[in-house]
C-alpha positions as CSV (number, residue, x, y, z in Angstrom):
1,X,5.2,-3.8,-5.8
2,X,8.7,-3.9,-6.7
3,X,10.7,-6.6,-5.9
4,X,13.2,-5.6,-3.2
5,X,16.0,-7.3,-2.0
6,X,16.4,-5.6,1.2
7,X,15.9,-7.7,4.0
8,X,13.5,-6.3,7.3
9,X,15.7,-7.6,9.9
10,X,19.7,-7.9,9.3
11,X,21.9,-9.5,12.1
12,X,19.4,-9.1,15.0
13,X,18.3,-5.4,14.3
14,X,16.1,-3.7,12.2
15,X,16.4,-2.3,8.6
16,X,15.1,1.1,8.8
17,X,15.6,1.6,5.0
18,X,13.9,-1.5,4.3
19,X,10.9,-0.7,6.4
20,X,10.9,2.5,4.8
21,X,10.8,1.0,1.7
22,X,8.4,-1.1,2.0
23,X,6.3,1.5,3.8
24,X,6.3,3.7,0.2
25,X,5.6,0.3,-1.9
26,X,2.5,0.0,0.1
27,X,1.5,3.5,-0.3
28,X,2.3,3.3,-4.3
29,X,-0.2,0.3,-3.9
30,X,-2.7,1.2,-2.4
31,X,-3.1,5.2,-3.7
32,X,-6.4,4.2,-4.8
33,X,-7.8,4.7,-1.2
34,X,-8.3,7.6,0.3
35,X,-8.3,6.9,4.2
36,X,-4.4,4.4,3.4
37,X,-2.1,7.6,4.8
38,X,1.9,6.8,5.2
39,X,1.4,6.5,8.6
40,X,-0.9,3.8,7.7
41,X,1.8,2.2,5.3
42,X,4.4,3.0,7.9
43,X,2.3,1.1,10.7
44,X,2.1,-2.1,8.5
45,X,6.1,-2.3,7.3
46,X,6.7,-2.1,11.3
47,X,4.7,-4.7,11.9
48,X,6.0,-6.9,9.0
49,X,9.4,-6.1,10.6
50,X,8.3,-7.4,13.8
51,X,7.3,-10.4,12.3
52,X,10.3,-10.7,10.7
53,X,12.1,-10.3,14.1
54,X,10.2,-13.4,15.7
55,X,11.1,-15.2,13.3
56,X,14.5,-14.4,13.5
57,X,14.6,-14.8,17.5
58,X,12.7,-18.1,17.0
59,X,15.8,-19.4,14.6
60,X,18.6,-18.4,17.1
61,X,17.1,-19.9,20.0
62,X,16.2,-22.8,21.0
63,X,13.5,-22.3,23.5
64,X,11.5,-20.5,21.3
65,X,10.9,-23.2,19.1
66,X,10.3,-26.1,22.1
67,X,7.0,-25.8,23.2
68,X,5.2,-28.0,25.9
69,X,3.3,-30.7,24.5
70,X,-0.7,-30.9,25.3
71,X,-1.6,-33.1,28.0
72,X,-4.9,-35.2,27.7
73,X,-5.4,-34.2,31.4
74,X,-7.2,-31.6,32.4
75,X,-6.1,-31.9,35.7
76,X,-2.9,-32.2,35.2
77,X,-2.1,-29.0,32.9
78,X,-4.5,-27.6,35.7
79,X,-1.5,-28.5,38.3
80,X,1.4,-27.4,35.9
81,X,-0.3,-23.7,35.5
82,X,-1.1,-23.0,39.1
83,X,1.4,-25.7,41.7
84,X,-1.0,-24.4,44.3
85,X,-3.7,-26.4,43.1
86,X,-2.0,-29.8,43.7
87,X,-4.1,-32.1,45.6
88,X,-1.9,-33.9,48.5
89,X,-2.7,-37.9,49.4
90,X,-5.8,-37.9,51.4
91,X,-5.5,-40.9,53.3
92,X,-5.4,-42.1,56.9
93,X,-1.9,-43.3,57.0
């Protein structure tokens, strides 16, 4: 494959001429099978390009990139999913 210096994703959109030429790289590539179509290749650029694009969105923002930490307790992530499920004190005050 050619190297290309076309980027997938350029200010937040899409690089259709990029994709596209990726999409005829991968079909030069892989010519040797018989089933690999260009809708085939085409399939695969778009979904490099969507890769590409969460990237990009996970860069920009913030929240993407904070995830929740794991909490040892079960019963406790349990209670963070689904509030519903919080027990209440039990006792006979």
């Amino acid at each position: 494959m050619k190297a290309r210096d076309y980027k997938l994703v350029v200010d937040g959109k899409y690089n259709r001429r990029a994709i596209m030429q990726r999409a005829w790289a991968y079909m030069k590539q892989n010519k040797s099978f018989k089933w690999y179509s260009f809708a085939n290749a085409l399939k695969d650029a778009w979904t490099d390009a969507s890769l590409k694009m969460d990237e990009y969105k996970a860069q920009i923002s913030p929240v993407y990139t904070d995830y929740p930490k794991p909490v040892n307790n079960l019963r406790q992530a349990l209670i963070d999913l689904n509030p519903t499920l919080r027990c209440y004190d039990s006792s006979w005050r």
